[in-house]
C-alpha positions, 0 to 999 in steps of 0.5 A: 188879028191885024199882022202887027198885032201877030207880031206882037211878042206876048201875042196869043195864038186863040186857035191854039189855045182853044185846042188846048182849053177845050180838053184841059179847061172845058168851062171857060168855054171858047175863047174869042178875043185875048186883050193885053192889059196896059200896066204889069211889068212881069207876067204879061196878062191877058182880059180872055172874051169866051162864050162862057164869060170873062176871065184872065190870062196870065203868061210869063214872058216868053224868052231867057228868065232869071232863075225863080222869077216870073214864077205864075205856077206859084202864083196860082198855088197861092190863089188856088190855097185863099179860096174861102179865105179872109184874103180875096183872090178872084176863082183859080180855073186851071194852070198849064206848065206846058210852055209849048202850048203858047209859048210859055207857062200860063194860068187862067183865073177869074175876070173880077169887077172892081177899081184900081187906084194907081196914085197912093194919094187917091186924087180921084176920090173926093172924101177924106173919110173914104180914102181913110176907110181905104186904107183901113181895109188895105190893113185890115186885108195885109193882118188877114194874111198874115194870119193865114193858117199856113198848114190849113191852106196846105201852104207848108212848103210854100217857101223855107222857114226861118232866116227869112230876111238873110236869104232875101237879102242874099237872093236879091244881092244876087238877082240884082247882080245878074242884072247889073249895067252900071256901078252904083255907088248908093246901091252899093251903100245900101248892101253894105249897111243891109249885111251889117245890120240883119236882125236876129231871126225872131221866128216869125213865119207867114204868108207873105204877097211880096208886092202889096200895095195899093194898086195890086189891090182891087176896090169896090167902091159902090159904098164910098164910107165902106170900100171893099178890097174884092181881090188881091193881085199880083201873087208872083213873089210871094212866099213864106216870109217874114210878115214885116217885109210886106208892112215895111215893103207898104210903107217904103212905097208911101214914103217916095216922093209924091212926084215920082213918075211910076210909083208915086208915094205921099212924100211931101203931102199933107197926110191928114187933109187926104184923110190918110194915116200917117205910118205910126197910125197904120202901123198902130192898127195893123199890131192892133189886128194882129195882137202884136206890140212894138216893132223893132229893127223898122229902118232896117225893114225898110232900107230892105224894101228900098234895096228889093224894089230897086232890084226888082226894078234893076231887072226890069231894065235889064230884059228891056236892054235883052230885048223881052220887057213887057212894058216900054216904061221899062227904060223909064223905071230904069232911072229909079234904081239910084234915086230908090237907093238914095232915099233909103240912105237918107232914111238910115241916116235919119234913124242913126 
């Protein structure tokens, strides 16, 4: 490893962790090259070369974390719970919660084959009918987790039940707050008519990923007019919740504009000629799956999920401005705090 690479600051110290790995995780075997992967603002992850095989490495940032965050022992709880489930996760190996180790808490998993598709649009798929056939199994994927049988996956107090929207409301008040630079009069907005406008708790509780989107998903192409999802990523923020949050948390994404560096939705794009449902249409089919009618309180759902990506977002800059982000497109995602907070003001506005 060259010395630039050792300073590196997610940079992992391999005669360390063989030591570790060989007593605590024998079958992984031994390490011989640990590569950063690009993209992941949070939990810095790492493609692990054994002797065995493939797998991955996923840390939380070493330095100072905001309370609850970055929390990968979760995340592994989660993965290790849908083994055998409807919900692909790739195989859970081992999780160490001792940070002296290399720094900071870890877990290995399974290196899975497959695509992933960064542009909600999916410029680089050829037919209509594939990108349909998609997003049909992004769906059908979200229905089947929300049908998690909670007390089955052992998964109970995996988060608190009941009150879902008002606790979140208040946490990520809060973690937005504890990263707060600048007054922004459209967050500002926002909060207020979120506080005015939280629904009744209907009693709905499931397993929640809290960032499902396209690009945490990952794809088997080999039959173009039936993809398949071989694994969800990403399990960082998930929870017992409400099942709207990710629905809604989905479709605020397909609503960005389509030219947004980073994140980039369909705003502004012919839907049909991609071959993509419209929102309706991928509401429609995710209430179908799970027997559900109506959805009430949508734009409140929605201007939540504005509010929270802007949060998340909002820490991203501030442990870049801290010197600890794992990603130099920090500063960058920074500069989509206010417009996030604007469209879903737009979006209130539209609905009243």
């Amino acid at each position: 490893m060259s010395k630039d690479k050792a300073k590196a600051p997610h940079a992992l110290d391999l005669a360390v962790l063989n030591e570790y790995l060989s007593t605590a995780c024998p079958s992984i075997g031994k390490v011989k090259t640990a590569e950063k992967f690009a993209g992941g603002q949070s939990n810095p992850t790492f493609k692990l070369t054994t002797d065995n095989g493939v797998y991955v490495l996923r840390r939380q940032p070493p330095g100072k974390l905001l309370k609850s965050a970055h929390a990968v022992d979760r995340e592994f709880r989660v993965i290790n719970a849908l083994q055998g489930s409807e919900v692909p996760v790739p195989k859970a190996y081992h999780l160490c919660e001792d940070s002296s180790i290399i720094g900071s808490m870890f877990y290995i998993m399974a290196f899975v084959e497959g695509d992933i598709f960064w542009n909600s649009a999916l410029p680089e798929v050829e037919s209509s009918a594939t990108r349909g056939a998609m997003y049909d199994e992004m769906n059908r994927v979200l229905a089947a987790l929300h049908s998690v049988d909670i007390e089955g996956a052992g998964l109970t107090d995996y988060g608190k039940p009941g009150s879902y929207f008002e606790r979140q409301l208040s946490r990520w008040t809060k973690q937005y707050r504890a990263s707060e630079l600048e007054h922004i009069e459209e967050i500002e907005s926002l909060i207020q008519y979120l506080e005015a406008n939280l629904p009744e708790d209907d009693g709905q509780v499931s397993l929640v990923h809290g960032d499902f989107r396209l690009d945490n998903m990952m794809f088997d192409m080999a039959d173009p007019l039936n993809p398949k999802v071989v694994a969800v990523l990403d399990w960082e923020l998930s929870t017992l919740g409400h099942p709207y949050a990710d629905l809604a948390y989905q479709c605020m994404q397909l609503r960005l504009p389509s030219d947004i560096a980073h994140a980039a939705g369909l705003g502004g794009l012919d839907r049909k000629q991609l071959g993509i449902p419209t929102e309706k249409e991928y509401i429609d089919a995710y209430c179908k799956r799970r027997e559900i009618g109506a959805i009430d309180n949508w734009t409140f759902y929605l201007a939540f999920s504005f509010f929270r990506l802007a949060a998340i977002l909002q820490g991203v800059v501030k442990r870049a401005h801290d010197g600890n982000a794992s990603s130099e497109k920090a500063m960058q995602l920074g500069a989509m705090v206010r417009p996030l907070a604007q469209i879903a003001n737009q979006t209130i506005h539209q609905s009243e």
